[in-house]
KELOTI-131989 format. One record per residue (C-alpha): residue number from 1; chain; z, y, x. Coordinates in nm, 4 decimals, padded with zeros to 6 digits. Last residue first. Layout:
<rs>
seq->NUM, mol->A, z->Z, y->Y, x->X .
...
</rs>
This chain:
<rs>
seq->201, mol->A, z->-00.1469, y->05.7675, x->01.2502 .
seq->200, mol->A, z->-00.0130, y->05.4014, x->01.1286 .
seq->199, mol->A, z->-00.1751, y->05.0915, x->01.0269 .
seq->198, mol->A, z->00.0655, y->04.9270, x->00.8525 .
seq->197, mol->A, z->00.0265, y->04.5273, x->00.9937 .
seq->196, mol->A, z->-00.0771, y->04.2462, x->00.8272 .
seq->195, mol->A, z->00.0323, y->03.8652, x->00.7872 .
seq->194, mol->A, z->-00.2138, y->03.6257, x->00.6618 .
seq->193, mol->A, z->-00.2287, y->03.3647, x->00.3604 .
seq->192, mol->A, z->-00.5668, y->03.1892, x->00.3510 .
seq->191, mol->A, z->-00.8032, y->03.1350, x->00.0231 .
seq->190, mol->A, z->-01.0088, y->02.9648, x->-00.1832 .
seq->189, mol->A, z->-01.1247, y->03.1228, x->-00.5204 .
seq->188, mol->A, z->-01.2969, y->02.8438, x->-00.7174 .
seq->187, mol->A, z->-01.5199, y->03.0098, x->-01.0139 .
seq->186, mol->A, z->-01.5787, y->02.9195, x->-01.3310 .
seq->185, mol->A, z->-01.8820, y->03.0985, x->-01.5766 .
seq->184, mol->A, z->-02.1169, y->03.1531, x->-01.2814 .
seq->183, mol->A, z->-02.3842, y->02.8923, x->-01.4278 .
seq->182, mol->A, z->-02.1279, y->02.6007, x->-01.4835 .
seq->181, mol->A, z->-01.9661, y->02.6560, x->-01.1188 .
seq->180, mol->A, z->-01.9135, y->02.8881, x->-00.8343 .
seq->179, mol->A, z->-01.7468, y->02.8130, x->-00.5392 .
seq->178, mol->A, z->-01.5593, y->03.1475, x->-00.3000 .
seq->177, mol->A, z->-01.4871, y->03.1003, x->-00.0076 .
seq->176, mol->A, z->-01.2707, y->03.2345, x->00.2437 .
seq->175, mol->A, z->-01.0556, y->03.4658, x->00.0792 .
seq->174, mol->A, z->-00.8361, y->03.5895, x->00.3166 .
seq->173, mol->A, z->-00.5201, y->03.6782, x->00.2037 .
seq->172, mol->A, z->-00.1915, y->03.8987, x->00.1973 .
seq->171, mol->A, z->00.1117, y->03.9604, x->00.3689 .
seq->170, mol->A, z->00.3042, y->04.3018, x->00.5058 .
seq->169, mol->A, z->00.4339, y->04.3957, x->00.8247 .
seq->168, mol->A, z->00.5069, y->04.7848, x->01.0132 .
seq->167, mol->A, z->00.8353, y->04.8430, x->00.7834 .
seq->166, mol->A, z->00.9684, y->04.4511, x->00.7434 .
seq->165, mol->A, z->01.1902, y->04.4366, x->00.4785 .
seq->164, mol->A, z->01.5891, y->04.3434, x->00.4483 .
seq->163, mol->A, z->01.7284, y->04.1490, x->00.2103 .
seq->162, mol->A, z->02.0080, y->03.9520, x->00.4419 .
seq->161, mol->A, z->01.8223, y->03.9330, x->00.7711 .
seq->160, mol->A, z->01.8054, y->03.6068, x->00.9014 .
seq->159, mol->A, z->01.4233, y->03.6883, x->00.9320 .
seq->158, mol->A, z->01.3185, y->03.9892, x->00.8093 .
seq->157, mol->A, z->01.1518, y->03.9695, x->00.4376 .
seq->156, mol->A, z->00.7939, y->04.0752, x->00.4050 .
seq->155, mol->A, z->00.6918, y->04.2613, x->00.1527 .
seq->154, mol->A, z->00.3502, y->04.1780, x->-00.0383 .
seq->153, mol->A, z->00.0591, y->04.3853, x->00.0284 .
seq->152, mol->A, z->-00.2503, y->04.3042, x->-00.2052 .
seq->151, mol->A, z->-00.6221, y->04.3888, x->-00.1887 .
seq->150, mol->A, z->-00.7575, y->04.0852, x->-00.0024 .
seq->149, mol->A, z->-00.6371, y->03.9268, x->-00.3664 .
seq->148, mol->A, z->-00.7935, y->04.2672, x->-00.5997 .
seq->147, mol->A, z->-01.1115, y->04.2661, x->-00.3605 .
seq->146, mol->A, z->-01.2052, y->03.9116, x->-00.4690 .
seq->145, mol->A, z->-01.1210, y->03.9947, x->-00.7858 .
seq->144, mol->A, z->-01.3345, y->04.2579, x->-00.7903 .
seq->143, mol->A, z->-01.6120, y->04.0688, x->-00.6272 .
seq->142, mol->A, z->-01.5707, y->03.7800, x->-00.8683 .
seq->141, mol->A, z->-01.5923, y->04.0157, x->-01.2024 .
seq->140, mol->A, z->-01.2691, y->04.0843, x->-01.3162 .
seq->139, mol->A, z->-01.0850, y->03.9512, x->-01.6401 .
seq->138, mol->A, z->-01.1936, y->04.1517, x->-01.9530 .
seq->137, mol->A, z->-01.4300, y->03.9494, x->-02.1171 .
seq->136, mol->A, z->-01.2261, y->03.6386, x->-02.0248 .
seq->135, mol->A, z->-00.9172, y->03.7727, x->-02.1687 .
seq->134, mol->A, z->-01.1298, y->03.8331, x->-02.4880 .
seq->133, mol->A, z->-01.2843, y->03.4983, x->-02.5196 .
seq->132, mol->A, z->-00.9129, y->03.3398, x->-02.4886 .
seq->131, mol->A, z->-00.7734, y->03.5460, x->-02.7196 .
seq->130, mol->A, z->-01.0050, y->03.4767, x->-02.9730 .
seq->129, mol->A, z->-00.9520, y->03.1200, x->-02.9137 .
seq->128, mol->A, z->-00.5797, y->03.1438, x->-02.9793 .
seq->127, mol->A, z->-00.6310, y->03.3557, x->-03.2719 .
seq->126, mol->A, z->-00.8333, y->03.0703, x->-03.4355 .
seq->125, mol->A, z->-00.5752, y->02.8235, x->-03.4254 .
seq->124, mol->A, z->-00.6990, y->02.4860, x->-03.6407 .
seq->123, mol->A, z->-00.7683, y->02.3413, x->-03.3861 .
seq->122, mol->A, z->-01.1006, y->02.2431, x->-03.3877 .
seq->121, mol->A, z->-01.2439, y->02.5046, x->-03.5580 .
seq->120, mol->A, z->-01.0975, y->02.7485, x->-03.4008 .
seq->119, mol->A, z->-01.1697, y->02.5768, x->-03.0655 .
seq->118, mol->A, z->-01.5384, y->02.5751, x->-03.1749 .
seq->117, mol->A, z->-01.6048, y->02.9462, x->-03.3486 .
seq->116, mol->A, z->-01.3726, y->03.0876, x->-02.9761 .
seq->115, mol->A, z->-01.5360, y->02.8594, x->-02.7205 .
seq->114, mol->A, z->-01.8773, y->02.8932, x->-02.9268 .
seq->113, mol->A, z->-01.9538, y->03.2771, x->-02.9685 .
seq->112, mol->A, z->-01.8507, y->03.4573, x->-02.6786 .
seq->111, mol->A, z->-01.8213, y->03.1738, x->-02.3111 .
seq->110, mol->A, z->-02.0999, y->03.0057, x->-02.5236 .
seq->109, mol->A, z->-02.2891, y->03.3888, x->-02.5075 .
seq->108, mol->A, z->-02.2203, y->03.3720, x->-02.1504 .
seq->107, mol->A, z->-02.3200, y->03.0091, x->-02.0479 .
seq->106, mol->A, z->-02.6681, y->03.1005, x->-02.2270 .
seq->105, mol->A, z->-02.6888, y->03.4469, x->-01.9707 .
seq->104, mol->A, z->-02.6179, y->03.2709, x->-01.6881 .
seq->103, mol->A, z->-02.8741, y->02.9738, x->-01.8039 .
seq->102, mol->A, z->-03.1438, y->03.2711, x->-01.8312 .
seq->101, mol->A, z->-03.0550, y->03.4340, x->-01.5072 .
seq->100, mol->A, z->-02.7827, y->03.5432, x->-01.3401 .
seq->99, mol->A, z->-02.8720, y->03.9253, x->-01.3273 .
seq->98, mol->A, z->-02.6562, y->04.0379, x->-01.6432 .
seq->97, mol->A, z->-02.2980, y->03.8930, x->-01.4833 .
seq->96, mol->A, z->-02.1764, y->03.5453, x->-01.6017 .
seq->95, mol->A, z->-01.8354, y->03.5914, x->-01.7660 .
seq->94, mol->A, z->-01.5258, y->03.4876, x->-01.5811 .
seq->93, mol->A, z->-01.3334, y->03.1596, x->-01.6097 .
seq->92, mol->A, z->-01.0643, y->03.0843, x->-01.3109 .
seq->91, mol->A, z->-00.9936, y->02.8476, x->-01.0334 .
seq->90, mol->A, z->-00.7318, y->02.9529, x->-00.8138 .
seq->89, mol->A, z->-00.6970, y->02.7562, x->-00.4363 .
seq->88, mol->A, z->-00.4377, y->02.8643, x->-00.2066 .
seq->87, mol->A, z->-00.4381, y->02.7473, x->00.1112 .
seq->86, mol->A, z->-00.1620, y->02.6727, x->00.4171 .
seq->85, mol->A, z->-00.3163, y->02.5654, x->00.7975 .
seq->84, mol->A, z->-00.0079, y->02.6683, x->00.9739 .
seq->83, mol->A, z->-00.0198, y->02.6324, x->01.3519 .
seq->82, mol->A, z->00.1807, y->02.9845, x->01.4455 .
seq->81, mol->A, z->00.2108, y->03.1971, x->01.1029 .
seq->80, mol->A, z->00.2301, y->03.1885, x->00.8062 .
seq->79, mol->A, z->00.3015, y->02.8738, x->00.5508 .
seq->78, mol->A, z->00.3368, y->02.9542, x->00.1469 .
seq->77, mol->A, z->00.6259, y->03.0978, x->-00.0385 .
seq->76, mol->A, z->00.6032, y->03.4723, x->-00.0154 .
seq->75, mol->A, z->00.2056, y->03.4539, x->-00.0468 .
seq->74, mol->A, z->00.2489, y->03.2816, x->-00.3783 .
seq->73, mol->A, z->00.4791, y->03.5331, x->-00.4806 .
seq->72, mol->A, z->00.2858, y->03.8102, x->-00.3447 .
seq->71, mol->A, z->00.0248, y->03.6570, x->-00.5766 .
seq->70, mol->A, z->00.1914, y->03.6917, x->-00.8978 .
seq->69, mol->A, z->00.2923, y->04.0105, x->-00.8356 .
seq->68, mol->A, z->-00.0802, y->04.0984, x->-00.7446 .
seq->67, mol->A, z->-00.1616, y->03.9833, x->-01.1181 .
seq->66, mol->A, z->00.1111, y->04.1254, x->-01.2949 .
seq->65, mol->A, z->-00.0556, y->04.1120, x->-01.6250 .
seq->64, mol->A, z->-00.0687, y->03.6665, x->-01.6041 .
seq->63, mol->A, z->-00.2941, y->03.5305, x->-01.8511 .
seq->62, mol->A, z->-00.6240, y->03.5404, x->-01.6132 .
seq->61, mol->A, z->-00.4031, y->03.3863, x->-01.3194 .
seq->60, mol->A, z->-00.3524, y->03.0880, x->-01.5428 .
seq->59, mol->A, z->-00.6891, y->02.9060, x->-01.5843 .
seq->58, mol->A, z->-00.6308, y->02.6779, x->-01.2913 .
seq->57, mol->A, z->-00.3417, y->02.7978, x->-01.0268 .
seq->56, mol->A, z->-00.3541, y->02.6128, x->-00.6819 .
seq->55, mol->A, z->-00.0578, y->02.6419, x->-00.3771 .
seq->54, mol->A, z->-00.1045, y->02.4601, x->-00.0262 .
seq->53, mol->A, z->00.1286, y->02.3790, x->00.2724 .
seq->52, mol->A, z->00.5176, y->02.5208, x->00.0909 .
seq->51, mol->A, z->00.7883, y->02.6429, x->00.3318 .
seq->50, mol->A, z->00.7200, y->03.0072, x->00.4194 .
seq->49, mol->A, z->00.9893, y->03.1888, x->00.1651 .
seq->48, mol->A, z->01.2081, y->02.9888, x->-00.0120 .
seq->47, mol->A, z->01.1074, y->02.8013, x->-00.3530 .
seq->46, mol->A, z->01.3481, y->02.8328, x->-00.6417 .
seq->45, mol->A, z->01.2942, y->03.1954, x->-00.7215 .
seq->44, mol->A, z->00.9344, y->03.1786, x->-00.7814 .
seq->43, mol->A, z->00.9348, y->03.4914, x->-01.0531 .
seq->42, mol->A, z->00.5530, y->03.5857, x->-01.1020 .
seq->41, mol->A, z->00.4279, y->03.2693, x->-01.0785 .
seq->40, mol->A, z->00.6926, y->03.1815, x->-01.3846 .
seq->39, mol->A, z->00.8379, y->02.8079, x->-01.3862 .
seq->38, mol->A, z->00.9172, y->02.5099, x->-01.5784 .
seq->37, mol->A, z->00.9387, y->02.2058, x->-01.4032 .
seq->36, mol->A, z->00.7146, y->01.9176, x->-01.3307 .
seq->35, mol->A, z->00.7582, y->01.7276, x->-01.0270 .
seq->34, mol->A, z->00.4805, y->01.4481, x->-00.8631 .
seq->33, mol->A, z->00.5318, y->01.2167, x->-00.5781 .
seq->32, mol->A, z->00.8087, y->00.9578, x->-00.6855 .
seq->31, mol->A, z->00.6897, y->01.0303, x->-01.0789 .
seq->30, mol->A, z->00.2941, y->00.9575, x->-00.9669 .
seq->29, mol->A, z->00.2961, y->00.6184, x->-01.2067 .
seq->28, mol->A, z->-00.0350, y->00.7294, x->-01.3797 .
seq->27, mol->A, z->00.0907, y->00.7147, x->-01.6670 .
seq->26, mol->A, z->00.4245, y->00.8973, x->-01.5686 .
seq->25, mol->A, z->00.2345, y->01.1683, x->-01.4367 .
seq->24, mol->A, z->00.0183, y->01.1965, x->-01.7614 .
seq->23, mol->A, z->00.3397, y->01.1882, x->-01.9819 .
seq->22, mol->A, z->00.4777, y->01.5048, x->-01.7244 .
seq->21, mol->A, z->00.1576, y->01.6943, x->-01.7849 .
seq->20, mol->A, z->00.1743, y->01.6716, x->-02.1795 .
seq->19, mol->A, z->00.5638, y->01.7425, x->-02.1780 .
seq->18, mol->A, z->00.4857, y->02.0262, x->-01.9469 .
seq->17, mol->A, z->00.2368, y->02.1783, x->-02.1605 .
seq->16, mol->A, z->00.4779, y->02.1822, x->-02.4159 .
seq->15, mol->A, z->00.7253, y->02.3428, x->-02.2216 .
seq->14, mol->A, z->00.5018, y->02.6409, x->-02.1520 .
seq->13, mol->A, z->00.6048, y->02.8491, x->-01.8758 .
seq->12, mol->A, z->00.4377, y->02.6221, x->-01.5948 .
seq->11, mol->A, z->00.5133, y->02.5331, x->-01.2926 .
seq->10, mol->A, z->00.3735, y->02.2219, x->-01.0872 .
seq->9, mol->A, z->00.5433, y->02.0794, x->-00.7907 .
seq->8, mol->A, z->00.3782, y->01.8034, x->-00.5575 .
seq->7, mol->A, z->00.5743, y->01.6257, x->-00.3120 .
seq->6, mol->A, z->00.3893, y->01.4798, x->-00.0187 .
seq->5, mol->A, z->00.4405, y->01.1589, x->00.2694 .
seq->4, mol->A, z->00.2394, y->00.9409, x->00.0593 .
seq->3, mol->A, z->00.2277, y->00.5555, x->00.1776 .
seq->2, mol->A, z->-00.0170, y->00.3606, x->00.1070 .
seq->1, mol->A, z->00.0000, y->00.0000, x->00.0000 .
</rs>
C-alpha cells in the first residue's frame, strides 16, 4: 500500500456543504488524510503563519467582498522563504470577454440565460441562480484579477515578536499562470507567495 505523508484541510462556512464533503471523504475512505471544518478565508485563525505547502479555493473567491483580505490570509499561512515551493491555486467563473469568438460568446449567454433558467428550475431556488449569474457578471475580468492578487500587501508579523509588523516587508504573489477553460468561462489562477519590500525615497 502507499503511504501518504499529507493532511488536507478544507474550510468552508456552510455546514451543509461540509456534511456533503465530509460523506464523500468517508466514501472514499480519505478520513486519516482528509479534515473538514468550518472556516472563513477571511478569518484563518487556526492556522499559524508560514506552515501550510499549497492552498486552492474553487468558486469561492467570487462570494467573498474582502477579496485581498482573503488573500493576505492565504499569504499569512502559506511557506516563504528559503527552499519553499508553496502554491495557491483559485479556480473561478468569469464571463467570456467580446473578442473570444463565437463559442466565447455562446459560453456567455449560458453563463446569462441557462445557469440561472436551469438551476431554478432544477432546484427549486431561483434567487440562488440569479445570484450566481450576477456575481459572475460583476467579478473581474482575468487581467484585473490578475492585477488585484499581484496587487495586494499583507503585513508581515516579526518573528518572536508579540504582534508586531514589519515596516520595510510586506507579502503577496506571483501569478504564474493562468489556465483557461470552457471557452474563457473558468479560469485556474496559479500562483507563488513572495515577500516584498517598501520601496522608499
Amino acid at each position: 500500500a502507499t503511504t501518504i505523508n499529507s493532511a488536507v484541510l478544507g474550510l468552508d462556512p456552510s455546514q451543509n456543504m461540509l456534511n456533503v464533503g465530509k460523506t464523500k471523504v468517508k466514501e472514499s475512505d480519505l478520513t486519516n488524510i482528509v479534515t473538514l471544518e468550518l472556516g472563513d478565508a477571511r478569518r484563518l485563525t487556526a492556522l499559524q503563519d508560514n506552515t501550510i505547502d499549497a492552498a486552492t479555493m474553487s468558486f469561492g473567491i467570487r462570494n467573498v467582498p474582502e477579496k485581498e483580505q482573503a488573500l493576505c490570509e492565504i499569504n499569512r499561512v502559506l511557506k516563504k522563504g528559503g527552499d519553499a515551493q508553496t502554491k495557491l491555486a483559485i479556480m473561478e467563473f468569469s464571463e467570456p470577454g467580446e473578442d473570444s469568438g463565437v463559442m466565447g460568446s455562446m459560453a456567455r449567454a449560458f453563463i446569462r440565460h441557462v445557469i440561472p433558467s436551469m438551476g431554478a428550475l432544477l432546484s427549486g431556488a431561483p434567487r440562488e441562480y440569479m445570484h450566481l449569474q450576477k456575481s459572475i457578471q460583476e467579478f473581474p475580468s482575468p487581467p484585473e484579477f490578475v492585477k488585484l492578487i499581484e496587487g495586494v500587501k499583507c503585513p508581515i508579523k516579526i518573528a518572536d515578536e508579540e504582534g508586531e509588523i514589519q515596516i520595510d516587508t510586506f507579502g503577496s504573489f506571483r501569478v504564474k499562470e493562468v489556465v483557461n477553460l470552457n471557452f474563457g468561462s473558468v479560469q485556474i489562477y496559479v500562483a507563488t507567495p513572495h515577500l516584498k519590500r517598501y520601496v522608499t525615497e
